[in-house]
N, C-alpha and C positions, 0 to 999 in steps of 0.2 A: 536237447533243448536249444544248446548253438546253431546245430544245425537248422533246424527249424526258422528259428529267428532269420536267419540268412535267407532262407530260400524265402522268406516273405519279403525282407528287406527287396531282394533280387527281384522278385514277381511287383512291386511296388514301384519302383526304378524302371523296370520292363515301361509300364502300364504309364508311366508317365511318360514318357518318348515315345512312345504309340498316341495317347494323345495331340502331345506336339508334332509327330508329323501327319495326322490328321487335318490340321489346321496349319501349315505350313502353306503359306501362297509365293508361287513363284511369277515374279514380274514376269508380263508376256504381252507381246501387240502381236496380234494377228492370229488367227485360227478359229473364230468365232463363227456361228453362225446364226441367222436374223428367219424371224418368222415373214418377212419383207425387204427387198432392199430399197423399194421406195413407201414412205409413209405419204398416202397423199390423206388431206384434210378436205374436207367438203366446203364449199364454197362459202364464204361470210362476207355477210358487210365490215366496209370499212369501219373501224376503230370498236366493232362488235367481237366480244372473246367467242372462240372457237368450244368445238364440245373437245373433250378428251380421248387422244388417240391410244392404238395400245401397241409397244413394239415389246415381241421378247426376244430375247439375246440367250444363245445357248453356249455352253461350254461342252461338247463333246468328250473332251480330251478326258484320263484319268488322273491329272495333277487339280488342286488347285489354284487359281491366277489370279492375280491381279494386274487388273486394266492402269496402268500409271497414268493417264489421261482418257479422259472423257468429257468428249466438251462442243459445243455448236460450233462452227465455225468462224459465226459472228460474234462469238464470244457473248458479252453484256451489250451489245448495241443489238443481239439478236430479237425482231419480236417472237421467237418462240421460246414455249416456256416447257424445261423437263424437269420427270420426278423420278429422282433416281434412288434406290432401296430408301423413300421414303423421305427423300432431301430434292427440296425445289432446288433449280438454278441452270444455272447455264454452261456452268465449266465447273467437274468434278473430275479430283484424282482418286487414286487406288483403288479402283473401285473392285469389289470382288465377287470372285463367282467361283461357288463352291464345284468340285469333278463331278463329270454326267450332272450339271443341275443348272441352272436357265433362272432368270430376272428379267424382271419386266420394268419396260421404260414408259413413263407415258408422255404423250406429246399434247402441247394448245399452241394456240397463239390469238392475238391481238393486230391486227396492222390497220395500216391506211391503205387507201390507194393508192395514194405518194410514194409508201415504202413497194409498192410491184413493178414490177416492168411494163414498160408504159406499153408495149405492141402488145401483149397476151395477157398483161394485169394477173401474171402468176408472181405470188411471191417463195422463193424459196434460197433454202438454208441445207447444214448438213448437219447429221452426227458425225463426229471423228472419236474413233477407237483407236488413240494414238495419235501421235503428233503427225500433221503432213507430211515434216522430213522423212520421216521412218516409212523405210521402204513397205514395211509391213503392216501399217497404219488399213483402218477398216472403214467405210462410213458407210451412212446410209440418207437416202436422202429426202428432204421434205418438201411438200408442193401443198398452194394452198393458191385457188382464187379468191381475188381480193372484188369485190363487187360495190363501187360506187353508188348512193343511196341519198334522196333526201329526207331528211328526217323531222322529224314532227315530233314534238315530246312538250310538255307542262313545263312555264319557266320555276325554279325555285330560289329558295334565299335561307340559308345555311343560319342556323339559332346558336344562342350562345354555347349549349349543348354538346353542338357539331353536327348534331339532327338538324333537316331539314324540313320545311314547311313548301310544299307545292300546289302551284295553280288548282281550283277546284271550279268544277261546274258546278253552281246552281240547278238541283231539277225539282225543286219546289218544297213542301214539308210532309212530315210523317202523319199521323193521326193524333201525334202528341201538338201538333205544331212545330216541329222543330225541322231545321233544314236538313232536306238529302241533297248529301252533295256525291260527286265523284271525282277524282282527278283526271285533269284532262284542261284545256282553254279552247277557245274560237279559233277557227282558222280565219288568217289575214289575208288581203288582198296585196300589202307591199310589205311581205318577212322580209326582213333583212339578210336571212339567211338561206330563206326557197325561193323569194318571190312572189308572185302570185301563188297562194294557197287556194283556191280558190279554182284552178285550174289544173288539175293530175293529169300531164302529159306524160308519153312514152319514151321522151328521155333516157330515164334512168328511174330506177323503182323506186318508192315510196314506203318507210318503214314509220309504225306510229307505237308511239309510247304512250299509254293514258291514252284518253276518250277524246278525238278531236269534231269539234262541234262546229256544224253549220247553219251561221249566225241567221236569226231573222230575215227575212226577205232579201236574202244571197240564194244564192245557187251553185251546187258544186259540181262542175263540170267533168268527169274522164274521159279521157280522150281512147280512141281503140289503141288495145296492146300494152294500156297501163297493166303494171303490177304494183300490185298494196298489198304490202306486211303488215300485220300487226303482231305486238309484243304482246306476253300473256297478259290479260287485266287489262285491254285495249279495244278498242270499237269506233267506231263514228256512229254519232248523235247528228240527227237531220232533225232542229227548232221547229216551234212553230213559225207558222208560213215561211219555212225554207224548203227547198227542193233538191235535189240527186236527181242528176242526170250521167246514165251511164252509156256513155255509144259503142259498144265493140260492135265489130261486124265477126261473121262469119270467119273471117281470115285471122283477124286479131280479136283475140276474145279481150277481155278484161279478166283478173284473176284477182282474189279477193283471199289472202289465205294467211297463216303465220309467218310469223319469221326464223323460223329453225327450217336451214334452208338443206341438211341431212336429207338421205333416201331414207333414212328410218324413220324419219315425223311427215314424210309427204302425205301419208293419210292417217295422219293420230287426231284422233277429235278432242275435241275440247281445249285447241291451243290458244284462242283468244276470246275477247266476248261476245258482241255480237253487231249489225249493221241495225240503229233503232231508228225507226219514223214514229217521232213525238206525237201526240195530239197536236192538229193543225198543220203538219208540214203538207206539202201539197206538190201537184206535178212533179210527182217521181217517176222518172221513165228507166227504166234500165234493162237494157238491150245487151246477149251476147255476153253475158256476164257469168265467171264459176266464181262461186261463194263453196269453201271448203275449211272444216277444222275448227267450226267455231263450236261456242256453247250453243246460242240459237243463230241462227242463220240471218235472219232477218229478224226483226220484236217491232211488231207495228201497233202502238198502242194509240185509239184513235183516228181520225179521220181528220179533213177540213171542215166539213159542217158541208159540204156543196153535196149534188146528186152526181158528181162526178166520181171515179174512183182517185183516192188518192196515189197509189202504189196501181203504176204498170209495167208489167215484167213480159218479158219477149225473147225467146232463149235465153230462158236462165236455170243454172245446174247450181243446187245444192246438194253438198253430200258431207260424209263423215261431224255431224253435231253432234256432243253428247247430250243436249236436251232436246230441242226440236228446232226442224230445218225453220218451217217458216210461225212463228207463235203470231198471232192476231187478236187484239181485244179492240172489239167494236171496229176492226176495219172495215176498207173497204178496197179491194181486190180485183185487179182485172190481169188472168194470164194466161197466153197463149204458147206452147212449147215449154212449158215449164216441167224440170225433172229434177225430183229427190228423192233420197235414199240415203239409209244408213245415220239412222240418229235414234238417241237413247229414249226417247218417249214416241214420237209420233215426226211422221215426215210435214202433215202441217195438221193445224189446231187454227180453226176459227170459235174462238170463245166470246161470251160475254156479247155477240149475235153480232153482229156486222149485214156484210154484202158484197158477197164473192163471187165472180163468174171465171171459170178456168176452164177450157177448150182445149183439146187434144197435145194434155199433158198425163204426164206419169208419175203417180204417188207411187213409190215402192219403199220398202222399212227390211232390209235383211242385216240388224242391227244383230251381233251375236247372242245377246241374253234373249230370252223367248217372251211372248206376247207383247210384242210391240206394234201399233197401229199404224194405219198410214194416213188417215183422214179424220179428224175430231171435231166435231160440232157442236157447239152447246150456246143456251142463251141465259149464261150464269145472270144470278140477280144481284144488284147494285142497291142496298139499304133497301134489302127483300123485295125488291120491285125488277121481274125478268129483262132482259135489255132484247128488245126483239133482235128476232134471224130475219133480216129483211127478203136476204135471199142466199144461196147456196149454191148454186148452176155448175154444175158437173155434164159435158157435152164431150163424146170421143175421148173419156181420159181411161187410163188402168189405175186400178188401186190394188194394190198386190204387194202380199211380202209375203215371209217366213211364219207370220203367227198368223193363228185359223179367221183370226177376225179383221179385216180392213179395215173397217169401219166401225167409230163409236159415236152415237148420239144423243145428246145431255139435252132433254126438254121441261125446263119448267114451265113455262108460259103459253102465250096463242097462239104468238106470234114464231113460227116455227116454219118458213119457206125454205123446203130442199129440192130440189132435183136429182137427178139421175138420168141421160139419157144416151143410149149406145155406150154403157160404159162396162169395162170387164171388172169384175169386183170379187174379190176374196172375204166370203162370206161362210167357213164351213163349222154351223152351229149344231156339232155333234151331241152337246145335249138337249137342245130345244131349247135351250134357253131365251129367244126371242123368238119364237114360233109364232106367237097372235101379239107382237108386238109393231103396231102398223107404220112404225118407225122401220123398219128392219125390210129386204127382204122377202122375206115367206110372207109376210101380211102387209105389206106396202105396196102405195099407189104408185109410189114417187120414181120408181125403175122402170123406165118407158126404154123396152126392146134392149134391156142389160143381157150380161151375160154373167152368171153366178159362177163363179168356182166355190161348189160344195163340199170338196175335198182337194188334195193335192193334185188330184188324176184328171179332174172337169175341170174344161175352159182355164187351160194354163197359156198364160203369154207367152212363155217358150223365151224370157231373157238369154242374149249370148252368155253373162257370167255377173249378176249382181251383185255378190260380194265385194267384187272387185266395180261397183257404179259403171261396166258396159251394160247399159238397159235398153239396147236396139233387141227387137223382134224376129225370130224367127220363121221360116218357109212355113214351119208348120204349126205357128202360134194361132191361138182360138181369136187373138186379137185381127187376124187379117184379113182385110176386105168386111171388114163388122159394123164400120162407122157410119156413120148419117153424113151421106158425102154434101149433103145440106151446108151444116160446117166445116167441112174440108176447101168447096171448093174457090179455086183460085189461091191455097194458103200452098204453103213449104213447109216441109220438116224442121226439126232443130238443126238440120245438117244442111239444109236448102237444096232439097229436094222436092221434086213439085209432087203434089199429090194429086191420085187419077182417080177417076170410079171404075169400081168400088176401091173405097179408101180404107185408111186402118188405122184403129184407136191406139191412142199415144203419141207420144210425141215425137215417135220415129218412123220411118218408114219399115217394112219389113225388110232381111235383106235374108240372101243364103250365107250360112254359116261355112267357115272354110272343113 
């Protein structure tokens, strides 16, 4: 029984010194190895936080160590910010890493453009693994361009709280009577802080917080080569009888898109809200213009009341929206080289009837979820009374995407003016389901010399790669040489390209694929 007791005692004793040198960490600088030796960060505006980077750090070895220092170089003055086993800061010691086994660091930051280097506007910092004197000291190093910006955002005023209350727009009342508002204020003519609002030159980019609104009988000017960020929950509002004028040329486009300036959000939809023309804003010209990433693209509720079109668009690229590129209630529409693609309902929607003319443009939807449309038409009723479709004019465009149907048309009323003409159209109604519907089509007047894709296989445009919005035409698309060079001639491609007869529908020219 002595015996016994002993050799447990001993097996006990064992088993606890095996624990302990288990967990036994030996101080050690140097040996480590990095999933990177430079962490670089994606471009931010100034004094805008960074996304979160990932660094891991391996221990090879079979002991294991602890790191006695660990720490940015800049110490507390650094703006970068690490998270080490789960502790923010900037300078940790002992830090440990178990043998054969790896930790992960994550990196952000904050700067100014102040704090970069004034010739290349990079700001950067270091990890040290170990102090610099120590020959055997490790780092790694951080790079982050810092991108100067003016900014636009709702003034606020801090409540007893600590919550704060911010600027709101007025956009009229509910059905209750009661006001909608949004956050957001008017742009100025003398901010203190940009200047002229009222004029988006290519300076330097333009980032908006909230809804900035252009006032009454102003006009907000872009000048070519502007860039406009918007932050989530963010848009420009164009008043009544205010205007947008956008001028990019061919060279300098204008770009319209979020502010997560990452390769990973360059085409994620749905990162801001949307560009809205109020009832009554009037002479909107905009030329040479990419709108990307929003909810809706454009939202043109209303008109000016004149026989003029309110909204004229002239190269202009919408893509990745998750509701729809361009939504219209009772607009009125005039556009030549227009191309969209890739949004969560339809690429546009004329609802509630308007008066659209659009000329050798390209409606395409290769939105990933299935049956999404590229073209919507309806003359919803307003206190049950239809809102005429004045008119609808479709001349040399493609309507095409991924689901069988292009085209949807919502008719209550009389008043129902559509066209169709030299247009290629995805229309393939494998169950008949619109067969003697003289909307559609198989029983419609309104398709003067179209050209029906009935399946995947007839009259396909031949796009280079739509998923990805390249929607130029191929050598061998059904779309070339198809068009009514009537409307073509004397015009240029969205790429300013002149067009010859026989011409070709869409807003591109054909070209050969490599």
């Amino acid at each position: 029984m002595r015996r016994l007791l002993l050799l447990i005692l001993i097996g006990f004793a064992v088993s606890l010194t095996s624990c302990r040198n288990d967990f036994d960490f030996e101080s050690r600088t140097g040996g480590l190895e990095f999933s990177k030796d430079t962490v670089y960060l994606d471009t931010v505006f100034t004094n805008i936080g960074s996304s979160t980077y990932t660094l891991k750090v391996y221990n090879r070895s079979d002991k294991n160590i602890s790191i006695p220092s660990l720490r940015l170089k800049e110490g507390t003055a650094s703006k970068y910010r690490l998270m080490v086993d789960g502790m923010a800061g900037q300078i940790f010691e002992n830090v440990e890493i178990l043998a054969k086994d790896s930790m992960y660091i994550f990196v952000s930051v904050t700067a100014e453009v102040a704090d970069a280097n004034p010739t290349d506007f990079l700001y950067t910092d270091k990890i040290l693994f170990g102090e610099e004197s120590n020959p055997n000291h490790q780092k790694v190093e951080l790079v982050t361009l810092i991108q100067d910006a003016y900014f636009i955002y709702p003034g606020r005023v801090q409540n007893p709280d600590e919550s704060y209350t911010y600027d709101e727009l007025n956009l009229g009342v509910d059905g209750n009577g009661d006001p909608i508002t949004i956050r957001g204020r008017f742009l100025e003519e003398t901010n203190p802080m940009n200047g002229n609002e009222l004029h988006w030159t290519n300076t330097k980019p333009y980032v908006i917080y909230g809804y900035a609104a252009v006032p009454s009988n102003k006009t907000l000017v872009v000048d070519p080569g502007a860039r406009i960020h918007f932050h989530a929950e963010s848009g420009l509002i164009v008043a009544n009888n205010a205007s947008l004028q956008v001028n990019g040329t061919i060279q300098n486009q204008v770009i319209f898109e979020g502010d997560r300036l990452e390769p990973g959000f360059s085409e994620t939809p749905g990162q801001w809200g949307t560009i809205w023309f109020t009832q009554g804003s009037t002479n909107n010209i905009l030329s040479n213009l990419t709108v990307k990433n929003a909810t809706v693209g454009m939202l043109v509720t209303g008109n000016d009341g004149t026989a003029n079109p309110s909204l004229t668009l002239n190269n202009v690229q919408v893509y990745n929206c998750s509701n729809v590129g361009i939504l219209a209630r009772t607009g009125k529409i005039t556009g030549q080289n227009v191309v969209i693609n890739n949004c969560g309902e339809t690429a546009f929607a004329g609802t509630f009837g308007g008066a659209y003319d659009f000329t050798h443009c390209t409606f395409a939807n290769y939105w990933p979820r299935p049956n999404q449309t590229c073209v919507v038409l309806s003359d919803d009723s307003i206190n049950n009374v239809p809102t005429p479709l004045e008119s609808a004019n479709f001349k040399n465009c493609i309507i095409y995407g991924s689901s069988n149907l292009g085209i949807s048309l919502k008719k209550e009323g009389t008043t129902f003016n559509n066209s169709f003409e030299n247009c290629l159209i995805k229309f393939a109604d494998f169950n008949n389901q619109f067969q003697n519907d003289s909307l559609y089509p198989a029983s419609g007047s309104n398709y003067l010399n179209c050209l029906i894709a009935t399946n995947s296989t007839i009259n396909r445009p031949e796009f280079k790669n739509p998923t990805n919005n390249e929607l130029q035409i191929g050598s061998n698309s059904a779309a070339r040489g198809t068009a009514n060079f009537t409307f073509s001639s004397g015009t240029f491609d969205i790429l300013n390209e002149e067009r010859t007869n026989p011409s070709d529908m869409g807003a591109y020219n054909f070209i050969v694929f490599d």
